[in-house]
C-alpha positions as CSV (number, residue, x, y, z in Angstrom):
1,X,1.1,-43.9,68.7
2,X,2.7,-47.5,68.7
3,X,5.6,-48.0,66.2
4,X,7.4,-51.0,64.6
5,X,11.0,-51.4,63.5
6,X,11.6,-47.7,64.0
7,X,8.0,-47.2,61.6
8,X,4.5,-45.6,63.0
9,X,1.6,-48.3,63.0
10,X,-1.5,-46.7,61.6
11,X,-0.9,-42.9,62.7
12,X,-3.5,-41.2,63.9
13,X,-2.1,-37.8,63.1
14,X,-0.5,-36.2,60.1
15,X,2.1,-33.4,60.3
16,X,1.6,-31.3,57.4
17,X,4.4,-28.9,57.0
18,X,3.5,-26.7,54.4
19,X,5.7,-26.0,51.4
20,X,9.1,-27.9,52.3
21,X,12.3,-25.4,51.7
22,X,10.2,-22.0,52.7
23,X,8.7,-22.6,55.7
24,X,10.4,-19.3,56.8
25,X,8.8,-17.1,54.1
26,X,5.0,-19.1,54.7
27,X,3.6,-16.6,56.1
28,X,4.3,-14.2,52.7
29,X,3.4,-16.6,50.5
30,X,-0.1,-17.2,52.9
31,X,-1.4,-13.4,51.5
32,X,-1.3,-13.6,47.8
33,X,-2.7,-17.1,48.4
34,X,-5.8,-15.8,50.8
35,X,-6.3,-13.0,48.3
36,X,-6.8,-15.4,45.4
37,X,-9.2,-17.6,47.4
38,X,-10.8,-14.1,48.3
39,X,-11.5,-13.0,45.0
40,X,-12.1,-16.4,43.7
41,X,-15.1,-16.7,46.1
42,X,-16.5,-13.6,45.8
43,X,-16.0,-13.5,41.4
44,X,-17.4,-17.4,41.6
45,X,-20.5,-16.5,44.0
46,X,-21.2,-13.0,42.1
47,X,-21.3,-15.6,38.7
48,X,-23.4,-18.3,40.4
49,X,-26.0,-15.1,41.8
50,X,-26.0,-12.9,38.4
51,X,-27.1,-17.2,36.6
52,X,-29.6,-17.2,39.1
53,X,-31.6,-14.5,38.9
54,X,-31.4,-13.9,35.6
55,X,-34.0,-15.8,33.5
56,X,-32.0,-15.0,30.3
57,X,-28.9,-16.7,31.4
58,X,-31.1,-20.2,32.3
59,X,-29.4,-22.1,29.2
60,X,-26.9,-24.8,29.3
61,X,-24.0,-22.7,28.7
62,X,-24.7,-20.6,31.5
63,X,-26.0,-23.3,34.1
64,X,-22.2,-25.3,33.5
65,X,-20.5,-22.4,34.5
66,X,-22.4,-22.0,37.3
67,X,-21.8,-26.0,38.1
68,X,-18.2,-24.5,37.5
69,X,-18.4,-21.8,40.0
70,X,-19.6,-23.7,42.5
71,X,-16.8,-26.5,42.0
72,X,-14.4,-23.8,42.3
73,X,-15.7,-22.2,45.7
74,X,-15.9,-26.0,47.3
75,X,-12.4,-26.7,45.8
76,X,-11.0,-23.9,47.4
77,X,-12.8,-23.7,50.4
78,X,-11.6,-27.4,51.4
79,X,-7.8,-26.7,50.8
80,X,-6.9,-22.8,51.8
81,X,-8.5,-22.6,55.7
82,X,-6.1,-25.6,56.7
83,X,-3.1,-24.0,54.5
84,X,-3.6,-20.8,56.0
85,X,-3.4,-22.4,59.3
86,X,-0.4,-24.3,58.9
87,X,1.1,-20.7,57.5
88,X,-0.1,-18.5,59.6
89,X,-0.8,-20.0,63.1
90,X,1.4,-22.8,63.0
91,X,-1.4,-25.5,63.1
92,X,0.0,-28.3,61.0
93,X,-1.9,-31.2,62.5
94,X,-4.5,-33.2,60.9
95,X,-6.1,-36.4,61.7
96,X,-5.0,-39.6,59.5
97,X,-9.5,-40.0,58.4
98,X,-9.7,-36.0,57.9
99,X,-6.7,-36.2,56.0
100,X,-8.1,-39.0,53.5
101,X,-11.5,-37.1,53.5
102,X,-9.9,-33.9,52.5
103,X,-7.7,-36.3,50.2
104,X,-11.0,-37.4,48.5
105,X,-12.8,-34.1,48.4
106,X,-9.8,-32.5,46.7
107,X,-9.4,-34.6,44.3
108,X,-13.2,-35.7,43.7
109,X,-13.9,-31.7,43.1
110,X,-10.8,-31.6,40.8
111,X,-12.9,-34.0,38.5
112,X,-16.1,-33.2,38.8
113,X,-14.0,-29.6,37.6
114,X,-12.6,-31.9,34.6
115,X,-16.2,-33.5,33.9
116,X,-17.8,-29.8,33.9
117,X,-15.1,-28.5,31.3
118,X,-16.1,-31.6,28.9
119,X,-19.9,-31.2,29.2
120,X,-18.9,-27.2,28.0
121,X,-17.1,-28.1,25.2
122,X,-20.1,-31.1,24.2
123,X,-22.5,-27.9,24.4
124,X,-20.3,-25.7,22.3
125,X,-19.7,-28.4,19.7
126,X,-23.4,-29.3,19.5
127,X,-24.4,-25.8,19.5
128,X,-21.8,-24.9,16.7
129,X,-21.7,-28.1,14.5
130,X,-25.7,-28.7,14.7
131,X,-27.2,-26.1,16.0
132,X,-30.8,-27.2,15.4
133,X,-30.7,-30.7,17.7
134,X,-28.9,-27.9,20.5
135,X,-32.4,-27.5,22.7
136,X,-33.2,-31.0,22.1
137,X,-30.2,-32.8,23.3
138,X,-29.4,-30.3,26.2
139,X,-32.7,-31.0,28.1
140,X,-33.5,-30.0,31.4
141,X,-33.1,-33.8,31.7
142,X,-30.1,-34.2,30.0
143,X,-28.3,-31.2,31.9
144,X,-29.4,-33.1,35.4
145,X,-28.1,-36.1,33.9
146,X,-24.3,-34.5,33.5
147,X,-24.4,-33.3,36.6
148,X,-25.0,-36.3,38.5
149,X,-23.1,-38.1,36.0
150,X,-19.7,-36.4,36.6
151,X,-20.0,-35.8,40.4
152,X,-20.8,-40.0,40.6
153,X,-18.1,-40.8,38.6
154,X,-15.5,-38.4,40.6
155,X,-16.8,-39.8,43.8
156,X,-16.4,-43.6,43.1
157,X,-13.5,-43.8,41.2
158,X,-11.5,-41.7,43.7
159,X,-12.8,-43.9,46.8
160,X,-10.7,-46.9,46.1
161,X,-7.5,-44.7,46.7
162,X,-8.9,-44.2,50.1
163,X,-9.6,-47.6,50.9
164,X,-6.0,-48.8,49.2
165,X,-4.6,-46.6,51.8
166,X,-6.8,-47.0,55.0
167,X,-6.7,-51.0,54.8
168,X,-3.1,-51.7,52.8
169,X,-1.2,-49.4,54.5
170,X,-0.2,-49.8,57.7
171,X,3.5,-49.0,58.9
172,X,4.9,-45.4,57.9
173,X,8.4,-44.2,57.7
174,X,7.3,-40.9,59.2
175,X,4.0,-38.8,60.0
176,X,5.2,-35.7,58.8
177,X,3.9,-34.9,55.4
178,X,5.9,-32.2,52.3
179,X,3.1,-30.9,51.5
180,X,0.4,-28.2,52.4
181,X,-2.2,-30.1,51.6
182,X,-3.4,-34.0,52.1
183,X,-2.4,-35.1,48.4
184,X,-2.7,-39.0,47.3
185,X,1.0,-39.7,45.9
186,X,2.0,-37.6,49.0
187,X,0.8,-40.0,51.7
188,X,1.4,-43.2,49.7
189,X,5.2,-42.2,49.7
190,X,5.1,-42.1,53.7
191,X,4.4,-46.3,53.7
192,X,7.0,-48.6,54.8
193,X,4.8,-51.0,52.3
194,X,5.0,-52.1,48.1
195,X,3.2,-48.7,46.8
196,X,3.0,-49.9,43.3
197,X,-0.9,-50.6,43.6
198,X,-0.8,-47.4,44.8
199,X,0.6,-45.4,42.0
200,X,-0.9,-47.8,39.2
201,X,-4.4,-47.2,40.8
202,X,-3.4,-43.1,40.8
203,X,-2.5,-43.3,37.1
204,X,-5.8,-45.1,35.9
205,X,-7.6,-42.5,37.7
206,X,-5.8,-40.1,36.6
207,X,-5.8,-41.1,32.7
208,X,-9.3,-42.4,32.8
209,X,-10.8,-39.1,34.1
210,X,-8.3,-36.1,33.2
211,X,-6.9,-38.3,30.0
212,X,-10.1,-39.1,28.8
213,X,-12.0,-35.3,29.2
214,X,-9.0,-33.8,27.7
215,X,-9.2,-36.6,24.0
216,X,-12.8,-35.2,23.7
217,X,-12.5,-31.8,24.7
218,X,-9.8,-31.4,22.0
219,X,-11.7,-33.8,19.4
220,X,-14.6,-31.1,20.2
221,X,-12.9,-28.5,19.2
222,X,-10.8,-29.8,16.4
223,X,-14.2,-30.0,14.7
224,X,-15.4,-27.1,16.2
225,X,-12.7,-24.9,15.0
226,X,-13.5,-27.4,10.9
227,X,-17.5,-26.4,11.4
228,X,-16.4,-22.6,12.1
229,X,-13.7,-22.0,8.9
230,X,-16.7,-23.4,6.5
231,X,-18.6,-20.5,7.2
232,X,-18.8,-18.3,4.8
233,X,-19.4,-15.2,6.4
234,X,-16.4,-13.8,8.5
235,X,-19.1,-12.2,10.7
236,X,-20.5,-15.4,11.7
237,X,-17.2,-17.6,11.8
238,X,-15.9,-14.2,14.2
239,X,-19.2,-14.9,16.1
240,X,-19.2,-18.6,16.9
241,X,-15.5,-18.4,17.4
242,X,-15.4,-15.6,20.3
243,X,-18.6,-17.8,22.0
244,X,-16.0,-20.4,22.6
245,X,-12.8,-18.5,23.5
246,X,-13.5,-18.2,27.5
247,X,-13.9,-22.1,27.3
248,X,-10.7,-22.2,25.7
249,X,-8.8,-20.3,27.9
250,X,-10.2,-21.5,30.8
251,X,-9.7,-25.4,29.5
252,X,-6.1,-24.6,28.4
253,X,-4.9,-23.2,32.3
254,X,-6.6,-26.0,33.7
255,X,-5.1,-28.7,32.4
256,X,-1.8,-27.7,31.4
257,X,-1.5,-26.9,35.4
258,X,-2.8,-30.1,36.1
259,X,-0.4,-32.7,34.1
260,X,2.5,-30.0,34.8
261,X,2.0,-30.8,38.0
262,X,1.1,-34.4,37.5
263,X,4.1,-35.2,36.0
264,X,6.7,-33.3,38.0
265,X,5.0,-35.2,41.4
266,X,5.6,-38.6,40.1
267,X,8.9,-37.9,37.6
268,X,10.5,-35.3,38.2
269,X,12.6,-36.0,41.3
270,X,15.5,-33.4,40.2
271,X,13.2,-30.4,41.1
272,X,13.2,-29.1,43.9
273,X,10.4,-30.0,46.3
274,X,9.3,-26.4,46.9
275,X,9.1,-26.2,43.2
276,X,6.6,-29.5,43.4
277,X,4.7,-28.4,46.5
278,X,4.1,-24.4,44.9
279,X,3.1,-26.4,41.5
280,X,0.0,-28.4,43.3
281,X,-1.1,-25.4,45.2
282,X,-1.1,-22.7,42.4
283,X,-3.3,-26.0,40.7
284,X,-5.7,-25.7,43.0
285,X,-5.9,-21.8,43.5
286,X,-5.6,-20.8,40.2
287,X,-8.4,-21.6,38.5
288,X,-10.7,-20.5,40.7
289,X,-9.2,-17.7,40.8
290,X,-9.2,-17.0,36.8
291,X,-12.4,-18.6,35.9
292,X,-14.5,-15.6,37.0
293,X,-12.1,-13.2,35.7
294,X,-12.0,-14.7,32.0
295,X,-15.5,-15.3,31.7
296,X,-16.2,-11.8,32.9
297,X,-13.7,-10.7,30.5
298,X,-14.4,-12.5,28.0
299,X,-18.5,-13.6,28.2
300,X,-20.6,-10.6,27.3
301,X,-23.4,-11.8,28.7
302,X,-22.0,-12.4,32.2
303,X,-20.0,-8.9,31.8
304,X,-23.2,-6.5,31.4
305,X,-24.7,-8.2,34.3
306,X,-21.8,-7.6,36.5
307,X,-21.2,-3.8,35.6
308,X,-25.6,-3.4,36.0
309,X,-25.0,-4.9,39.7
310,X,-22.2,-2.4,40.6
311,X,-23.8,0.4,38.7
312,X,-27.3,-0.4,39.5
313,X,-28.0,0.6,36.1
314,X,-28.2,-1.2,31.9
315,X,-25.6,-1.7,30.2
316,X,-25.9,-1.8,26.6
C-alpha cells in the first residue's frame, strides 16, 4: 500500500491484534468469551421463540424484550466470529470498508440497545403512573413507530463517523489496530490528521443517544419509584415494584459498562491498555449474555414458559 513521510495513504487493510498486553493468553480468554456468546444466543433466541408463540406474551412489555433479544444476538454475532479468529486462528486482518461497516453495526446496535431500554422504562412508567391510557398509547402503531424510530436514529447519527473517517482521513501512523474489535476512537487515533472533529462528533453521539436515554430512563423511574410508595397497599406497591426490577437490573449493567468504558477509552490513559481493550469487549458480551438470564430470573412470565419447554409440561 503507498505511504507518505513514513505514514500509510488510505490502507486497505487493518491489523487488528486483539487485546494488546495478552496476546499470549488469547486463546484462554477466547473460551469464556465463546461460551458467553453461546449462551447469550441460545437464552436470547429461546426468549424471542417462547414471545412468539405465545399469544399471552403479545404485549408491549414482552415485544421490547424481544426487540432486545434480537439486538443482543446481532450485537454479538457481528463482533465474536472475527474476535475468535484473531484469538484462535490467528486471523487479524480486516479490510479498511469491513472494518467501518462492522464499526457502524457495532455501534448502531449498541443504540438501537440504548433506544430499546428507554421505550421499556416509557412502558413501565405509563403502565404504573396511568395505567388506564397504557393500551391506548402503546398501539400496535405506536410500538412500530419505536422501533423504527430507534433503529433510524442509530443508523443516521452513527454514519457521519464513517464518512469523517473514510473522506478526512487519509494518512495513518500505522495499520495495526489495539483492539479486538473495529472501535471508532480506536481508528481515529491511527491518523496522522487534526482528530478533534473526530472526537467532538464521538461525544455528541455519544451524549445525544446514551446521555439522553439514560436522563429519561432515570426521570422514569424517579416517578416510577413516587407513583409506587403512594400506594397504599404493600401488596400492590410489592407488585408494581418487582414488574420493574428485571428492567432495572438489566438498565443499571448496561450503562454503567458503557460510560465505564466510555470514559477510560478517551481519559483514562494511565490504565493499562489491556484493562481498556477487556473493558469494551466484556461491554459488548455482557449484556447479551445477562439479559436472558435476569429476565428469566427475574420475569415470571418468561420463566414458566421456559421450565414448560424443557419439561414439556405447566408450570403453575
Amino acid at each position: 500500500m503507498p505511504t507518505f513521510n513514513g505514514s500509510v495513504f488510505m490502507p486497505s487493510v487493518f491489523i487488528l491484534i486483539g487485546i494488546p498486553g495478552l496476546e499470549s493468553v488469547q486463546c484462554w480468554i477466547g473460551i469464556p468469551f465463546s461460551a458467553m456468546y453461546l449462551i447469550g444466543v441460545i437464552g436470547n433466541s429461546l426468549i424471542l421463540v417462547i414471545i412468539k408463540y405465545e399469544n399471552s406474551l403479545h404485549i408491549p412489555m414482552y415485544i421490547f424484550l424481544a426487540m432486545l433479544a434480537a439486538t443482543d444476538i446481532a450485537l454479538n454475532t457481528c463482533i465474536l466470529p472475527k474476535m475468535l479468529g484473531i484469538f484462535w486462528f490467528h486471523l487479524p486482518e480486516i479490510s479498511f470498508d469491513a472494518c467501518l461497516f462492522q464499526m457502524w453495526l457495532i455501534h448502531s446496535f449498541q443504540a438501537i440497545e440504548s433506544g430499546i431500554l428507554l421505550a421499556m422504562a416509557l412502558d413501565r412508567y405509563v403502565a404504573i403512573c396511568i395505567p388506564l391510557r397504557h393500551a391506548t398509547i402503546f398501539s400496535q402503531q405506536f410500538l412500530t413507530h419505536i422501533g423504527l424510530g430507534v433503529t433510524l436514529r442509530a443508523a443516521i447519527l452513527i454514519i457521519p463517523s464513517l464518512g469523517l473517517i473514510k473522506c478526512c482521513l487519509k494518512h495513518y501512523r500505522t495499520t495495526v489496530v489495539s483492539h479486538s474489535y473495529c472501535e471508532h476512537m480506536a481508528i481515529v487515533k491511527l491518523a496522522t490528521e487534526d482528530i478533534r472533529v473526530n472526537k467532538i462528533y464521538g461525544l455528541f453521539v455519544a451524549f445525544a443517544i446514551l446521555g439522553f436515554d439514560i436522563i429519561f430512563i432515570t426521570l422514569s423511574y424517579v416517578q416510577i419509584f413516587i407513583t409506587v410508595f403512594q400506594l397504599p397497599q404493600k401488596e400492590a406497591r410489592f407488585k408494581a415494584f418487582n414488574t420493574c426490577i428485571a428492567h432495572i437490573c438489566v438498565f443499571l449493567q448496561f450503562y454503567f459498562l458503557a460510560f465505564f468504558s466510555f470514559f477510560t477509552h478517551r481519559f483514562g490513559s494511565h490504565i493499562p491498555p489491556y484493562v481498556h481493550i477487556l473493558l469494551s469487549n466484556l461491554y459488548l458480551l455482557v449484556p447479551p449474555f445477562l439479559n436472558p438470564i435476569v429476565y428469566g430470573v427475574k420475569t415470571k412470565q418468561i420463566r414458566d414458559h421456559v421450565l414448560k419447554v424443557f419439561f414439556f409440561k405447566k408450570v403453575t
